[in-house]
Rosetta silent file (secondary structure, phi, psi, omega in degrees, C-alpha in Angstrom):
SEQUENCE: XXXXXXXXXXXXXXXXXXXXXXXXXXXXXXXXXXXXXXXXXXXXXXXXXXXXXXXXXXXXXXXXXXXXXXXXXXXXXXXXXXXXXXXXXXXXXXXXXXXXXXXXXXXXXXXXXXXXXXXXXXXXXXXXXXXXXXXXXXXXXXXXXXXXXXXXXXXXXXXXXXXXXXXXXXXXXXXXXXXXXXXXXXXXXXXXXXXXXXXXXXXXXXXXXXXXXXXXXXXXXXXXXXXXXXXXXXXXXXXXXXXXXXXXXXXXXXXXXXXXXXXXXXXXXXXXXXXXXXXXXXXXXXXXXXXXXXXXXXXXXX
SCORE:     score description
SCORE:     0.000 S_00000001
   1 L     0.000  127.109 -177.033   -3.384  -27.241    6.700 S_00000001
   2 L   -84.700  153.110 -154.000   -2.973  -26.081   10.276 S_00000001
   3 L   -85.485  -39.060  126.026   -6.036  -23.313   11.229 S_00000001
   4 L   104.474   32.334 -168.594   -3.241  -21.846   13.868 S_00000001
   5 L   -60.705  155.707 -167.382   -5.985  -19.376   14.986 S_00000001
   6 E  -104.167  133.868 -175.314   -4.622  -16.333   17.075 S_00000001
   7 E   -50.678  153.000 -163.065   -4.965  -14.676   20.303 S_00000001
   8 L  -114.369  134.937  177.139   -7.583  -11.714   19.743 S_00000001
   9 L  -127.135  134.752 -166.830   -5.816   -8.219   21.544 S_00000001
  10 L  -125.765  140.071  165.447   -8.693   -4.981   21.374 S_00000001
  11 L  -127.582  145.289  159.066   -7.803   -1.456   22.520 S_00000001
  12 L   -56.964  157.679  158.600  -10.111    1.282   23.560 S_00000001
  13 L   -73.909  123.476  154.973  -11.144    4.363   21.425 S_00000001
  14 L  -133.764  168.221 -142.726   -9.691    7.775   21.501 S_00000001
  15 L  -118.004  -45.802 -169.935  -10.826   10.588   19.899 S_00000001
  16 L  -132.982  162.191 -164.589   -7.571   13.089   20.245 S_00000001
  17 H   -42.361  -31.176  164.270   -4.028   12.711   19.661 S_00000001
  18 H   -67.703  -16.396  162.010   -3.122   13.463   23.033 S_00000001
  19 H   -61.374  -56.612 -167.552   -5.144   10.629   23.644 S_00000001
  20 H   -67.399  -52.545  155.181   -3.871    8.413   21.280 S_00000001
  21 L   -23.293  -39.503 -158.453   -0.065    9.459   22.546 S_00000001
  22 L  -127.485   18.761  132.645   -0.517    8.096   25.606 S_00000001
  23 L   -83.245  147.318 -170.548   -1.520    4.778   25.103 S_00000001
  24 L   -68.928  -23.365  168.142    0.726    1.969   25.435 S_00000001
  25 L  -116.089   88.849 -154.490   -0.850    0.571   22.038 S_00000001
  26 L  -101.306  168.270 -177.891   -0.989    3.435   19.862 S_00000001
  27 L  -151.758  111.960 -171.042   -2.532    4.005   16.281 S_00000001
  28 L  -127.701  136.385  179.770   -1.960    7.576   14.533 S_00000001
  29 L  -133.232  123.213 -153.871   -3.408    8.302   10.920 S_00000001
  30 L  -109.922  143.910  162.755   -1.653   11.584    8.783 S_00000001
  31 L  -107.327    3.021 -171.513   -2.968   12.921    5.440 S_00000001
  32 L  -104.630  145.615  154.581    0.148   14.667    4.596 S_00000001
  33 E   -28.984  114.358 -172.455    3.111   13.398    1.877 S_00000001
  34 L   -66.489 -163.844 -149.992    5.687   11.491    3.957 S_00000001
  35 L    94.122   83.979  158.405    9.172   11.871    5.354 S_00000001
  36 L  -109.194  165.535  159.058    7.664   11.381    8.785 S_00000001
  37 L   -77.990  132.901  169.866    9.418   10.632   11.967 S_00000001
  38 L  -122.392   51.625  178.151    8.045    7.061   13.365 S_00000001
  39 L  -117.297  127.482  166.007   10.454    6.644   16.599 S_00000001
  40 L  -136.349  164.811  172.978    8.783    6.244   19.431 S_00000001
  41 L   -77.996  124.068  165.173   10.131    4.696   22.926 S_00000001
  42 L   -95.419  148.527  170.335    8.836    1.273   23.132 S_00000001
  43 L   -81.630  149.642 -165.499    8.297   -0.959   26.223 S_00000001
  44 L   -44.614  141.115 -173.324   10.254   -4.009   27.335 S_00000001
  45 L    81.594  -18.837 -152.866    8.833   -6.483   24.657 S_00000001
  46 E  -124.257  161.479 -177.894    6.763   -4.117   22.658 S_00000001
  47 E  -147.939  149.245  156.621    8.372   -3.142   18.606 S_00000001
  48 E  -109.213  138.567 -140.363    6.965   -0.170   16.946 S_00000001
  49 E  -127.878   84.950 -172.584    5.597   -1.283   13.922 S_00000001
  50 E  -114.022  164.634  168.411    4.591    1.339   10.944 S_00000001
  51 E  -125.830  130.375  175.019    2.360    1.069    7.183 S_00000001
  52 E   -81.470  101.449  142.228    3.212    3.329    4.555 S_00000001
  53 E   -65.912  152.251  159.189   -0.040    3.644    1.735 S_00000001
  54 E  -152.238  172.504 -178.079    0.812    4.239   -1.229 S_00000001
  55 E  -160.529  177.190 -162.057   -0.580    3.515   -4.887 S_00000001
  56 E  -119.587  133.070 -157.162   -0.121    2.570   -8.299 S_00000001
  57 L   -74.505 -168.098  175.618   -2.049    4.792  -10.894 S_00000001
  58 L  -122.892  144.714  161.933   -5.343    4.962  -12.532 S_00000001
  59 L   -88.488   49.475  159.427   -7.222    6.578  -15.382 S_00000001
  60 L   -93.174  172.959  163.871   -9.259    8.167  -12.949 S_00000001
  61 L  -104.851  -10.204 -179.763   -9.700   11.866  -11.460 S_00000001
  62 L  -165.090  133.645  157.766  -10.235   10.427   -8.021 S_00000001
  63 L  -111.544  108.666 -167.406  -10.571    7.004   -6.279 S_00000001
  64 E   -97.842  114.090  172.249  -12.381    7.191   -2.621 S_00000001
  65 E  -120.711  160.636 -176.127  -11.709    4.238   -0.851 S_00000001
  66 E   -93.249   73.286  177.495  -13.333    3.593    2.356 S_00000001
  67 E   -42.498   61.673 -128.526  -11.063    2.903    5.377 S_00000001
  68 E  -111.347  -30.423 -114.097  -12.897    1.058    8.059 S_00000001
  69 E   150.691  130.031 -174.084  -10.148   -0.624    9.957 S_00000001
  70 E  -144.474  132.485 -174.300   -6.539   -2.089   10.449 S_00000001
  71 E  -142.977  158.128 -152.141   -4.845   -5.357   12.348 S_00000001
  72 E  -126.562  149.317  166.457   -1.667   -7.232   12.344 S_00000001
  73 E  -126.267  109.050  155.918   -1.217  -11.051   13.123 S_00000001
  74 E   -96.243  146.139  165.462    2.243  -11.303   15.269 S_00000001
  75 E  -125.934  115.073  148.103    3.673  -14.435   16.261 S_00000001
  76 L   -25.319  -37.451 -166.492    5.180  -14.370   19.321 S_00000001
  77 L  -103.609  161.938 -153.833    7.175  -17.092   19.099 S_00000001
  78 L   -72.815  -11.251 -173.054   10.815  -17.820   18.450 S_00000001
  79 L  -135.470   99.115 -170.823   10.429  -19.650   15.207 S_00000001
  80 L   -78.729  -37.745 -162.508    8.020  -18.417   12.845 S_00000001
  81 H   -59.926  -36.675 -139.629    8.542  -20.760   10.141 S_00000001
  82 H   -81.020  -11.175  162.775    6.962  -23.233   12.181 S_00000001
  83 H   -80.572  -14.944 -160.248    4.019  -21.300   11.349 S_00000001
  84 L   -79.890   11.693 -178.989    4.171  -21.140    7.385 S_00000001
  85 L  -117.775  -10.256  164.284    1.643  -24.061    6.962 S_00000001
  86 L   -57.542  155.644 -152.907   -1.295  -21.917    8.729 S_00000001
  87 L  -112.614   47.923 -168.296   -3.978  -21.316    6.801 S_00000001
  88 L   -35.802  -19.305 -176.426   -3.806  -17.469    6.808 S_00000001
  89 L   -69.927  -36.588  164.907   -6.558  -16.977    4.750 S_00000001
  90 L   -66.891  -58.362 -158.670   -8.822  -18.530    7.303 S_00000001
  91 H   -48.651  -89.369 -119.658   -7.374  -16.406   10.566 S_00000001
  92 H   -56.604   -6.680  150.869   -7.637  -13.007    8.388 S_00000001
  93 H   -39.198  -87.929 -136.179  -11.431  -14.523    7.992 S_00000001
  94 L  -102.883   30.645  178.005  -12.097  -15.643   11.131 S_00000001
  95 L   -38.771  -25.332  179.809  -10.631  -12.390   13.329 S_00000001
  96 L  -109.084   -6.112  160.159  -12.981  -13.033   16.375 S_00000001
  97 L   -33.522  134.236  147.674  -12.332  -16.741   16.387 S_00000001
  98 L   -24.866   99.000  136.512  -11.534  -18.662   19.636 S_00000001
  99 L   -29.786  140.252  179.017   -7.859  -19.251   19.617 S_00000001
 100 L  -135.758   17.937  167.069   -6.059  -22.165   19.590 S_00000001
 101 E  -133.001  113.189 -162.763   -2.232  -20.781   19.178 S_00000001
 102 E   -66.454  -44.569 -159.787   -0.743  -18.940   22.160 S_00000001
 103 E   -95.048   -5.977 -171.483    1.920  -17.230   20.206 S_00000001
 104 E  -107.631  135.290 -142.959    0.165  -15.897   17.369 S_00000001
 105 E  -126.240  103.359  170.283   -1.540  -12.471   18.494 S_00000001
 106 E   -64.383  124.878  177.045   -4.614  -10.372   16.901 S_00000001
 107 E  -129.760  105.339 -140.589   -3.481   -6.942   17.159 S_00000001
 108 E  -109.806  125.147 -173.908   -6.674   -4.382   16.304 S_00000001
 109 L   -61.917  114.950 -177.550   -5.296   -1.037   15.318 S_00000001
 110 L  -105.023  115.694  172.437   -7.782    2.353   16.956 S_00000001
 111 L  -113.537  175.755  175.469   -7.884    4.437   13.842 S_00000001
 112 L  -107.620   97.808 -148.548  -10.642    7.312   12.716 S_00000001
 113 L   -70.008  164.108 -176.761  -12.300    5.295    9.879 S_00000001
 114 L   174.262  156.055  163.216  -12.368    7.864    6.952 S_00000001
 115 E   -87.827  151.439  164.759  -12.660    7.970    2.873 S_00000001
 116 E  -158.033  155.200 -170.695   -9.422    8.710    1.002 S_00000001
 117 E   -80.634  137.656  175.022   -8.536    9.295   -2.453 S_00000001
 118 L   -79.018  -59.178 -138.267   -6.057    6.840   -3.367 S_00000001
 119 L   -90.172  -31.324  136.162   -5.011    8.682   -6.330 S_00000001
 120 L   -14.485  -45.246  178.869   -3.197   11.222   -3.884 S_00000001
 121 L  -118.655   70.929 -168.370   -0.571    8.849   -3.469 S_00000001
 122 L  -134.457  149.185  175.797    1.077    8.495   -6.507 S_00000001
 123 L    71.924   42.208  164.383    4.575    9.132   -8.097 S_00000001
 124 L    98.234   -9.031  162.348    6.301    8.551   -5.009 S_00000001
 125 L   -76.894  151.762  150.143    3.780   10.063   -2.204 S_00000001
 126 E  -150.921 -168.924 -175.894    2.270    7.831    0.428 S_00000001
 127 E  -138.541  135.322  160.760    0.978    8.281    3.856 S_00000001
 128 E   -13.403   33.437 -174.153    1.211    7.309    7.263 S_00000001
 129 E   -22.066  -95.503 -122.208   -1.645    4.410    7.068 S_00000001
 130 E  -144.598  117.840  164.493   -1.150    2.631   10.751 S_00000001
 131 L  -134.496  150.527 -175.161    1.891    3.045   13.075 S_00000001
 132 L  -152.341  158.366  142.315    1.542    1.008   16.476 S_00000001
 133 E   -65.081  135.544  175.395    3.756   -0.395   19.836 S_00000001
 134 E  -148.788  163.224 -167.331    2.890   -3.870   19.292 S_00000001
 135 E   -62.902 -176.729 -171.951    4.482   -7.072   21.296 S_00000001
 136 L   -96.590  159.936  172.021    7.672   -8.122   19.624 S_00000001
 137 L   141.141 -161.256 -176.679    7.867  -10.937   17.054 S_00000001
 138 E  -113.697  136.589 -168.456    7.090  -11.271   13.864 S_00000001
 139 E   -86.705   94.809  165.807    3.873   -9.499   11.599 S_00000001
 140 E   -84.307    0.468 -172.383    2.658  -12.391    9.469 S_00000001
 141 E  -163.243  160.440 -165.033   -0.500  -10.823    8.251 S_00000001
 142 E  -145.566  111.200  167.317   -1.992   -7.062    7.816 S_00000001
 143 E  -127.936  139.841  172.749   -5.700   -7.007    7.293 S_00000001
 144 E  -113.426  131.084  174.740   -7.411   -3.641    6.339 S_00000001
 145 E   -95.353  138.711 -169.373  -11.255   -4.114    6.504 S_00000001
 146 E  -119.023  113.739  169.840  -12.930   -1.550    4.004 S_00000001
 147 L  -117.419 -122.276 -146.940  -16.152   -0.143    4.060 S_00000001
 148 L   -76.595  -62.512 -158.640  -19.497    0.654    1.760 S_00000001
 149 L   -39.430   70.330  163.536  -18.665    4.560    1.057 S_00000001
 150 L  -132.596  167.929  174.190  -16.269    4.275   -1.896 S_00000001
 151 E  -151.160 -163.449  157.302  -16.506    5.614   -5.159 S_00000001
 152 L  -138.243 -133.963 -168.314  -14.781    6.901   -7.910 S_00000001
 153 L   171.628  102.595 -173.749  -14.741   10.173  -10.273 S_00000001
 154 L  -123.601  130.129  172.197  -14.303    9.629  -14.241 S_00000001
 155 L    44.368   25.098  129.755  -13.955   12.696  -16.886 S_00000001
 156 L   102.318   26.837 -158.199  -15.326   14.341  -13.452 S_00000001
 157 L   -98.191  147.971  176.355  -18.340   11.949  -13.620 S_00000001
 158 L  -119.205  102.219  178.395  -19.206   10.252   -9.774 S_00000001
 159 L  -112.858  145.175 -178.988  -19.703    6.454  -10.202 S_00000001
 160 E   -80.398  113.761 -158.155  -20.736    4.088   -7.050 S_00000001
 161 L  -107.067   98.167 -173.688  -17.637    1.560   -6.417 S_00000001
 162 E  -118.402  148.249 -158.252  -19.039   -1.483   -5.140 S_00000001
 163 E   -52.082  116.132  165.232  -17.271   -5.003   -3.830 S_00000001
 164 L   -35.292  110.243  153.239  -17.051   -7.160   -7.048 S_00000001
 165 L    -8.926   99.632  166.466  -19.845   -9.987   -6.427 S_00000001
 166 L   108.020  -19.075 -160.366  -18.154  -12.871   -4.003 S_00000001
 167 L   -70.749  140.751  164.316  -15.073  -10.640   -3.536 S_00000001
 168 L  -104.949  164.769 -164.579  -14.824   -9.726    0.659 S_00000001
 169 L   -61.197   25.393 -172.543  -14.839   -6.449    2.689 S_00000001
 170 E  -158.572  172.912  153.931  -11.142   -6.596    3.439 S_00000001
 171 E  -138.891  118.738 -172.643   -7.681   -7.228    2.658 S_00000001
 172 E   -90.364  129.655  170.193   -5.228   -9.436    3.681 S_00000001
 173 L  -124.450   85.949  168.558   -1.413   -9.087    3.024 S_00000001
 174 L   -27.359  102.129  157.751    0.334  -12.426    3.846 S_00000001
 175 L   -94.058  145.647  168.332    4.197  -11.674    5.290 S_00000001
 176 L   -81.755  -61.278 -172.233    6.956  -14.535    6.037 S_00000001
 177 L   126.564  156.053 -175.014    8.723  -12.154    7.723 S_00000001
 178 L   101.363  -26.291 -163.666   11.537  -10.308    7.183 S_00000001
 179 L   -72.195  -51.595  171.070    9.738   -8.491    4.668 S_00000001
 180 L   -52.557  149.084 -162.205    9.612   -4.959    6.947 S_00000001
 181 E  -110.302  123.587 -153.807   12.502   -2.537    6.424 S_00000001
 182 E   -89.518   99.110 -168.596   14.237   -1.863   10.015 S_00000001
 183 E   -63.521  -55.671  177.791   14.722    2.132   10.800 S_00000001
 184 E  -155.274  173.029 -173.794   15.944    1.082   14.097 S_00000001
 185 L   -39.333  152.447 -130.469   16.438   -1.030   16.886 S_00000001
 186 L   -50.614   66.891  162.746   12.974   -1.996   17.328 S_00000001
 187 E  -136.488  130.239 -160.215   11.198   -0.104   14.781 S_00000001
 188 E  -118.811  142.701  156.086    9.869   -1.816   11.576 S_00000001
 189 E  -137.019 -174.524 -169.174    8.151   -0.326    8.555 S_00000001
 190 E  -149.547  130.683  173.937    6.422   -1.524    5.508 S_00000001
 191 E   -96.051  133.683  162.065    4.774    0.246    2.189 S_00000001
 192 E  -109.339  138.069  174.000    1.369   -1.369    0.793 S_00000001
 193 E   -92.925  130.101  174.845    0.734   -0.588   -2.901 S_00000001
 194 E  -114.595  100.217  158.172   -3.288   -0.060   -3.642 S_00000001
 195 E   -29.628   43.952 -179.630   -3.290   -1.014   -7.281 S_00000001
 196 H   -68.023  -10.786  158.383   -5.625    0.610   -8.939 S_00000001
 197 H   -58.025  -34.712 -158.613   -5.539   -0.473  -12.109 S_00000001
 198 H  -115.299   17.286 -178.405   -5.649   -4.021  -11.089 S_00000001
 199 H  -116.722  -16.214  171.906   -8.200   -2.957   -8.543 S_00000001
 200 E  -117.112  159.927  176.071  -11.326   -1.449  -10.016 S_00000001
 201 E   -99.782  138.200  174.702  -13.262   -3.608  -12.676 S_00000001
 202 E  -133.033  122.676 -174.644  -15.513   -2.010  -15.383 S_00000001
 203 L   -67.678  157.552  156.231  -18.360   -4.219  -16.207 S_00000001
 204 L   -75.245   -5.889  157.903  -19.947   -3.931  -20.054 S_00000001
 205 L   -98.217   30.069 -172.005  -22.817   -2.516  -18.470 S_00000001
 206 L    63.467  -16.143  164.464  -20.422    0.369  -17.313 S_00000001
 207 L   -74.873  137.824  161.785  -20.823   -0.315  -13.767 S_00000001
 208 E  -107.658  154.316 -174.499  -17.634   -0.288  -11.684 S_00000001
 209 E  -139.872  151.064 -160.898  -16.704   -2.604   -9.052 S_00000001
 210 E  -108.822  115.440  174.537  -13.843   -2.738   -6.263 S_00000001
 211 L  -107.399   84.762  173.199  -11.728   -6.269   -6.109 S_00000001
 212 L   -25.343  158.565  165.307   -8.430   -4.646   -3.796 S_00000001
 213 L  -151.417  104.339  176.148   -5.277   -5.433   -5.170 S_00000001
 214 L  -125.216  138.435  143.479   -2.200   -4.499   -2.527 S_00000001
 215 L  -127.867  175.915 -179.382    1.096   -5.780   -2.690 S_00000001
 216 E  -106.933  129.443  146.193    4.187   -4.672    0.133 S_00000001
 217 E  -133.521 -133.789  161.034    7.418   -3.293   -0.362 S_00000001
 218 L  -164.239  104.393 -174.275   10.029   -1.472    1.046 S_00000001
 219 H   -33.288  -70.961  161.475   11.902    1.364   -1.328 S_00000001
 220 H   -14.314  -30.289  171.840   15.288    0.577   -0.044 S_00000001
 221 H   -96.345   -9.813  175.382   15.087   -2.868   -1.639 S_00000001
 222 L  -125.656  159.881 -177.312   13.763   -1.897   -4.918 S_00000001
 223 E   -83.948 -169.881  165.155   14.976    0.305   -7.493 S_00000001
 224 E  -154.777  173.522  178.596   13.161    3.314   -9.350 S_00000001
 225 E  -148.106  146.919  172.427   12.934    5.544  -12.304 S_00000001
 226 E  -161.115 -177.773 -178.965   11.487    9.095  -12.736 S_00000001
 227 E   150.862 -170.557 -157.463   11.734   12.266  -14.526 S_00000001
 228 E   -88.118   63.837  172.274    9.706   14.677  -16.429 S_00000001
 229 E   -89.141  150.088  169.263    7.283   14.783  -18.837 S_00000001
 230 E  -144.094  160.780    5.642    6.314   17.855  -20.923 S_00000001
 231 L   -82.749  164.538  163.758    4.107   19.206  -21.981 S_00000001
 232 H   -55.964  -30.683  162.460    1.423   18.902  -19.720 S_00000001
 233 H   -31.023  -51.618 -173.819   -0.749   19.068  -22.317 S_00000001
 234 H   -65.970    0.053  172.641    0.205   15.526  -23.769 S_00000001
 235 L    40.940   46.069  178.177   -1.745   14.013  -20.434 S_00000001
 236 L   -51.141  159.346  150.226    0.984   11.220  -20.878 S_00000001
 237 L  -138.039  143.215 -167.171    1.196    7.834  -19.467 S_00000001
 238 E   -98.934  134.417  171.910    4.751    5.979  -18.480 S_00000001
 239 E  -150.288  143.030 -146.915    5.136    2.480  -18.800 S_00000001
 240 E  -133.304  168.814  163.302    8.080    1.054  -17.709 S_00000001
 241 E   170.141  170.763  161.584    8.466   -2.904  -18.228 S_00000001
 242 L  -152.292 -161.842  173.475   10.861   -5.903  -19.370 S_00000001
 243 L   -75.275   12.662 -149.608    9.916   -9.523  -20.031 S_00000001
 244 L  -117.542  -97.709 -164.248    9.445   -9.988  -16.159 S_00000001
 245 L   -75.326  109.492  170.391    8.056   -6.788  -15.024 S_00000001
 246 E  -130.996  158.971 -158.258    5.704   -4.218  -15.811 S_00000001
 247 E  -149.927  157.393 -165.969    4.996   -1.174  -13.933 S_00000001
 248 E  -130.415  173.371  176.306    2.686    2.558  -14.775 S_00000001
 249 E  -170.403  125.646  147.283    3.052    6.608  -13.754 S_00000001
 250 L   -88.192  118.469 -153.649    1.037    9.129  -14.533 S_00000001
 251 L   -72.205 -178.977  158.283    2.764   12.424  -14.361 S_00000001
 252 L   -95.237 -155.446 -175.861    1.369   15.124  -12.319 S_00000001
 253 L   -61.767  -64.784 -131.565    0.308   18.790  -13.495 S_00000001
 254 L   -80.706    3.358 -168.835    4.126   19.714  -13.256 S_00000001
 255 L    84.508  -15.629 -178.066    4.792   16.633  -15.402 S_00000001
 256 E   -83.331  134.689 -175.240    7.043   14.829  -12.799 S_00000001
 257 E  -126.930  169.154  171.091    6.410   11.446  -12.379 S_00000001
 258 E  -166.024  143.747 -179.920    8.310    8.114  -10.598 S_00000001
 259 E  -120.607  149.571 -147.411    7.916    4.533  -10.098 S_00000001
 260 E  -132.640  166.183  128.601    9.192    2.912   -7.380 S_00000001
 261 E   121.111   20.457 -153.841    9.208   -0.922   -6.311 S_00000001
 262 E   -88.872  146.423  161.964   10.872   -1.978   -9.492 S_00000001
 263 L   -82.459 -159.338 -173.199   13.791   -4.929   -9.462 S_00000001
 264 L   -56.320  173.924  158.589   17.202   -4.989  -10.759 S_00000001
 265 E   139.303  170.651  178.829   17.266   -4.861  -14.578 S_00000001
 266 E  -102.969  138.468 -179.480   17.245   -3.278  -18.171 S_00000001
 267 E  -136.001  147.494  172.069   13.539   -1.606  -18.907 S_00000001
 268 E   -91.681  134.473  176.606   12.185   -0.280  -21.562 S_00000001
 269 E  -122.794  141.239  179.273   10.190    3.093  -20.782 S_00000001
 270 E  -105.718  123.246  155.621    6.873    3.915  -22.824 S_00000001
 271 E  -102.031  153.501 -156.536    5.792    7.659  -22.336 S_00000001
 272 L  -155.502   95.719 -174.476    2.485    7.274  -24.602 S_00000001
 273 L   -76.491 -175.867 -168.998    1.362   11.006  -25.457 S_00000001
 274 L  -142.916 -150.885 -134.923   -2.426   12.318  -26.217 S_00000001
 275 L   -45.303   88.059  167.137   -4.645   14.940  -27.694 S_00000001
 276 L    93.109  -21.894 -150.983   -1.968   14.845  -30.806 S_00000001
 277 L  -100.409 -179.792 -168.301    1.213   14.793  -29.463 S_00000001
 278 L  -100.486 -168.604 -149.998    3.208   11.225  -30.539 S_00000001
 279 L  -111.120  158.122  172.507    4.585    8.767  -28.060 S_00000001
 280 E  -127.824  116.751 -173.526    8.411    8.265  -27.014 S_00000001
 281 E   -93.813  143.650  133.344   10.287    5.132  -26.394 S_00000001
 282 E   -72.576   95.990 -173.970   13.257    4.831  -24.246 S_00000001
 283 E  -134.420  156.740 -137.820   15.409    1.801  -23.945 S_00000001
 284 E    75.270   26.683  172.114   18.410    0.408  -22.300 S_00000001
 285 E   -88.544  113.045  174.615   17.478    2.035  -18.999 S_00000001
 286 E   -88.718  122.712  174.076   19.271    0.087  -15.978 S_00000001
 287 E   -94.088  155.080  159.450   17.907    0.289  -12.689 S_00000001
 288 L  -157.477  127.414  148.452   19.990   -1.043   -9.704 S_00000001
 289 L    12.269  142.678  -94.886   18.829   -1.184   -5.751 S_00000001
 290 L   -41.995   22.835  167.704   18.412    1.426   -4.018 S_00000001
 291 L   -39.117  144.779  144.635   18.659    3.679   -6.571 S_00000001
 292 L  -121.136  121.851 -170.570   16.241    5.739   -8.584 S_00000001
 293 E   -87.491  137.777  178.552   17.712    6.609  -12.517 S_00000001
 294 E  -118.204  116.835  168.273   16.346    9.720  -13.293 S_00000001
 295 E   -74.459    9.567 -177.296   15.617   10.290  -17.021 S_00000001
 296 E    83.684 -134.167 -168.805   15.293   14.492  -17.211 S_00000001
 297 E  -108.570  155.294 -172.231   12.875   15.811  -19.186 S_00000001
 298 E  -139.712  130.655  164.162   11.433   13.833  -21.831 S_00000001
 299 E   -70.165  110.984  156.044    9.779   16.125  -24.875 S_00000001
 300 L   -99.896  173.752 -176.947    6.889   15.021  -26.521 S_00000001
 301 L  -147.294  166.786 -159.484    5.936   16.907  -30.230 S_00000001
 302 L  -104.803    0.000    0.000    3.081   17.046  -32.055 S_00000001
């Protein structure tokens, strides 16, 4: 397998936005619930390039992950495939390696390292991760390096979230290309899903431990489903699935919830009530591209 290691590209630190603006390789990171604008004028060569967080729930009250860092692997060159036999797992390793492939390009992101509740971005929020000018070409790899500070919050309880044993301090998300959804003439974006369900572990000695789990999508290519549950009371959980596919929502306090990222198909939806009230199934629900079928309000009774 070729190692295909990558040119390493570093930017200075800035501290304020006006700072950050006015570099030619920029990196801006928002706490607020999207619909943002991401157009910026790019330079001959240069693509602007943004990531979307977003997440898939949890039976938590809060998950604080630890943000340390974010970088891209472009390749430069006119033919990417020619690339698909690299051994991404080593570069997203080996970031300060020596190169030994001209066209493929380390591109290290200047963000304000910070904790953030994952669990924020659920039922169809995300946030502005990483937007950047970056040379043109193609993004085959996304690594976010994560660090110590994370935790969680259970039944309002503060447990210490620490890297499963063997697991490493990052994450890599592998692209072909193609995969980014195009806004405009050179401006590409991408959603990462942080899993949490498939991301923290709970040991039998009650300790929890953090293995990431991200996958990418792009709404436009997948369908959804949402609506309503009430009452709030029934502290419901949505489960959406077929024999393929299974997918979760928790609503919020107002009850609405939505899952996004789903393919074409007939799903069965589980809302699965609590303290008393019974559960409701729904089935025949057809999804189709870029859609989202919205089921109302869904009742539960005691």
């Amino acid at each position: 397998m070729q190692q295909c290691y990558p040119k390493l590209s570093h930017m200075k630190s800035k501290q304020t936005l006006r700072g950050i603006a006015l570099m030619a390789f920029a990196f801006t990171l928002f706490l607020a619930a999207c619909n943002k604008n991401t157009s910026l004028e790019n330079a001959k060569g240069q693509q602007q390039f943004s990531v979307f967080l977003t997440d898939g729930p949890g039976l938590f009250d809060n998950v604080f992950i630890d943000i340390q860092a974010v970088k891209v692997v472009v390749d430069t060159s006119k033919d990417t495939r020619r690339h698909d036999r690299c051994d991404w797992d080593s570069i997203g390793k080996n970031d300060r390696r020596k190169p030994d492939s001209a066209t493929l390009v380390w591109q290290s992101l200047n963000i304000t390292p910070g904790v953030y509740d994952v669990l924020k971005l659920r039922n169809g929020l995300d946030t502005l991760l990483a937007t950047a000018s970056i040379p043109a070409g193609t993004v085959r790899l996304i690594k976010i390096e994560l660090g110590t500070n994370n935790s969680l919050v259970k039944d309002s309880v503060t447990y210490p979230l620490n890297f499963f044993p063997g697991a490493p301090n990052f994450i890599l998300i592998k692209l072909r290309g193609g995969e980014p959804e195009q806004l405009s003439a050179g401006s590409n974006r991408l959603w990462l899903d942080f899993d949490v369900g498939k991301s923290i572990i709970r040991m039998v000695n009650g300790q929890f431990y953090l293995k990431p789990f991200l996958s990418q999508f792009v709404p436009s290519k997948y369908a959804g489903v949402k609506g309503k549950v009430e009452p709030s009371d029934a502290k419901a959980i949505v489960s959406v699935y077929n024999s393929t596919d299974t997918a979760y929502a928790i609503p919020n306090r107002d009850g609405y919830f939505k899952v996004r990222g789903l393919k074409d198909g007939t799903y069965t939806v589980f809302v699965n009530g609590s303290n008393g009230y019974g559960d409701t199934t729904i089935t025949n629900v057809v999804v189709a591209r870029p859609a989202e079928t919205n089921l109302g309000t869904i009742t539960l009774k005691k």
